[in-house]
N, C-alpha and C positions, 0 to 999 in steps of 0.2 A: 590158050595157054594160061595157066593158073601159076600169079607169082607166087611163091610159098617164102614169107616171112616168120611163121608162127605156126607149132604144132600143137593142136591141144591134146592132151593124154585125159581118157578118162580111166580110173585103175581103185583096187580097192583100198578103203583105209585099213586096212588088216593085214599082216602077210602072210595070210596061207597059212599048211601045213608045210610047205616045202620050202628051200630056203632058195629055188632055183627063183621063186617071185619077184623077190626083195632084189635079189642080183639082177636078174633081166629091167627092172625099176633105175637102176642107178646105171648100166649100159644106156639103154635107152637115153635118159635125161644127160648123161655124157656125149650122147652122138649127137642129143640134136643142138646142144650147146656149141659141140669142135665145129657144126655146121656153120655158126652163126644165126643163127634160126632162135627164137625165141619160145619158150615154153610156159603154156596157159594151163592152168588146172586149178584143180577143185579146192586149194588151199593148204591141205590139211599137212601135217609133219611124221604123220605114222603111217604104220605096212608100206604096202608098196609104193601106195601117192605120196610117203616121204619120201621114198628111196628114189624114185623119181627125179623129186627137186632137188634132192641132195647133190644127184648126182650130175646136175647142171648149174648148180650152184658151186662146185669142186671145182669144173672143170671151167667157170670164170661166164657162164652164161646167164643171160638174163628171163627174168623168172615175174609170172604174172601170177597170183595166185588170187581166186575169185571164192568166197566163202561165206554160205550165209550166217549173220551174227550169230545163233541159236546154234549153230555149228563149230566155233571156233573152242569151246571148251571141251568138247568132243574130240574134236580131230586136229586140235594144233593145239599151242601153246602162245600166246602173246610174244615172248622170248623170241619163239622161231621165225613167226611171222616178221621179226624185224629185221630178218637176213632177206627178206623177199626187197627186188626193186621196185615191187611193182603188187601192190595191196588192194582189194576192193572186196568190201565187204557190203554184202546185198541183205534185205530184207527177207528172200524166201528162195526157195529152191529154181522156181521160175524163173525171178529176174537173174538167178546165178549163171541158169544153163540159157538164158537168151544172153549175155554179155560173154560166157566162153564162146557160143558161136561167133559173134559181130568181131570178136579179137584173132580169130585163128582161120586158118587159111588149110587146114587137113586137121582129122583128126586121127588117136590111136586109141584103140580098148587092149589094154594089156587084161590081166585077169585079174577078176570081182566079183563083186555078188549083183544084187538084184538091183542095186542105185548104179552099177554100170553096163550092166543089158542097158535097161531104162535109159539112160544116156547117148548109147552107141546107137538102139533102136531109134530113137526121135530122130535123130541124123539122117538116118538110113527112109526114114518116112519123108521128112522135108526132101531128101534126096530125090527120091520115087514121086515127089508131088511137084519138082521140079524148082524149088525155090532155093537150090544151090550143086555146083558143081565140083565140090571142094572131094580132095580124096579123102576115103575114108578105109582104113586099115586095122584086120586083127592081130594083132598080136599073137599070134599061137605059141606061147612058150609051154614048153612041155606037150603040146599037143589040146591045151586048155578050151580053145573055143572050138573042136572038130563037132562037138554036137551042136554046138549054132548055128556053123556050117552049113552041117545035114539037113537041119530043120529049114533052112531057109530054101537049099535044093531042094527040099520035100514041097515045101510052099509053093516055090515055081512051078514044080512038077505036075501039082496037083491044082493048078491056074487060078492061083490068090494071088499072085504076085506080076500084074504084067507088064513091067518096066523093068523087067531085071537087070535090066544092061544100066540102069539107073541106081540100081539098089545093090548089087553083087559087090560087096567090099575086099579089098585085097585083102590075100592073106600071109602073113612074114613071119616064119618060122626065127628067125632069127634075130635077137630084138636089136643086134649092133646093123642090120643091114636095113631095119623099117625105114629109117631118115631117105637112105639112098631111094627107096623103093618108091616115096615120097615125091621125090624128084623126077623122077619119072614117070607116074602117074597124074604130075604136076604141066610137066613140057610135053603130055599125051594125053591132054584132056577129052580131043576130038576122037581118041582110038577105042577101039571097043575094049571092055575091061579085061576082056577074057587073054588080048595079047598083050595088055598090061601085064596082068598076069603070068601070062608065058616068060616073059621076057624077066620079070622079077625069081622067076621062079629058077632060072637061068646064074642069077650072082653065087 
């Protein structure tokens, strides 16, 4: 059984074309705040990784936000940053994404570009090399990640992938129910993911 204190969200600094992003960003960071749960991410104050914190910072929850220096003129504002409880700012992208791992107990990829594949994938490989058991969750709003999906069934399919029962990330169409789904794939660590799954797919 995995305690789950801390979610990390990895998500884009941009919001899209569509404004479902922005909104599933500030759900999300609302659910896992009314949890009690704490919320780790990339720092930044814009697109969707604002909407994110904003939207656990509204709803009275505590907020880690990890950024490296060279980043903060980019994707935040000094200003913003000092609503955060909880500030660390890193030398390089590496020691970024090694200190959101060591803080967070599940991760989510809501939707991104290429710095958050990159993100969700590292996870999904330490997962598969077995150097953690933490859940790992996409996001599908709008139907965003079904080609990631694909391509990872593709992968197993075609036997690159032989741990998938290691590697196969939940998937939560609906960004108010990820927290819950969290939970369960939390106090089901020992279950195969596929009835994780079942069972999430279920709320």
């Amino acid at each position: 059984m995995n305690t789950i204190r801390s979610v990390c969200v990895y998500c884009g600094s941009s919001p899209g074309h569509d404004e479902i992003y922005v909104k599933a960003g500030h759900l999300l960071g609302r659910s896992i705040a009314k949890a009690g749960l704490r919320l780790v991410y990339g720092g930044g104050t814009k697109g969707v990784m604002g909407a994110v914190a904003e939207g656990a910072l509204k709803a009275g929850g505590k907020v880690t936000g990890i950024i490296p220096r060279f980043l903060i003129n980019k994707e935040a504002t000094e200003t913003a940053l000092d609503r955060l409880d909880e500030l660390s700012i890193t030398d390089n992208m590496h020691e970024r994404k090694h200190k959101m791992f060591e803080k967070s107990d599940a991760f989510v990829a809501l939707p991104g570009g290429i710095g958050t594949v990159e993100e969700i994938v590292e996870i999904m490989t330490w997962a598969q090399l077995g150097h953690h058991r933490k859940p790992i969750v996409f996001g599908n709003v709008n139907g965003f990640w079904d080609p990631m999906t694909a391509l990872l069934d593709h992968m197993a399919a075609e036997g690159f992938i032989h741990t998938a029962q290691r590697v196969k990330p939940l998937v939560v169409n609906d960004p108010e129910a990820i927290v819950a789904a969290i939970m369960v794939a939390g106090s089901s660590v020992d279950a195969p993911t596929e009835g994780v799954q079942s069972v999430i797919d279920k709320m």
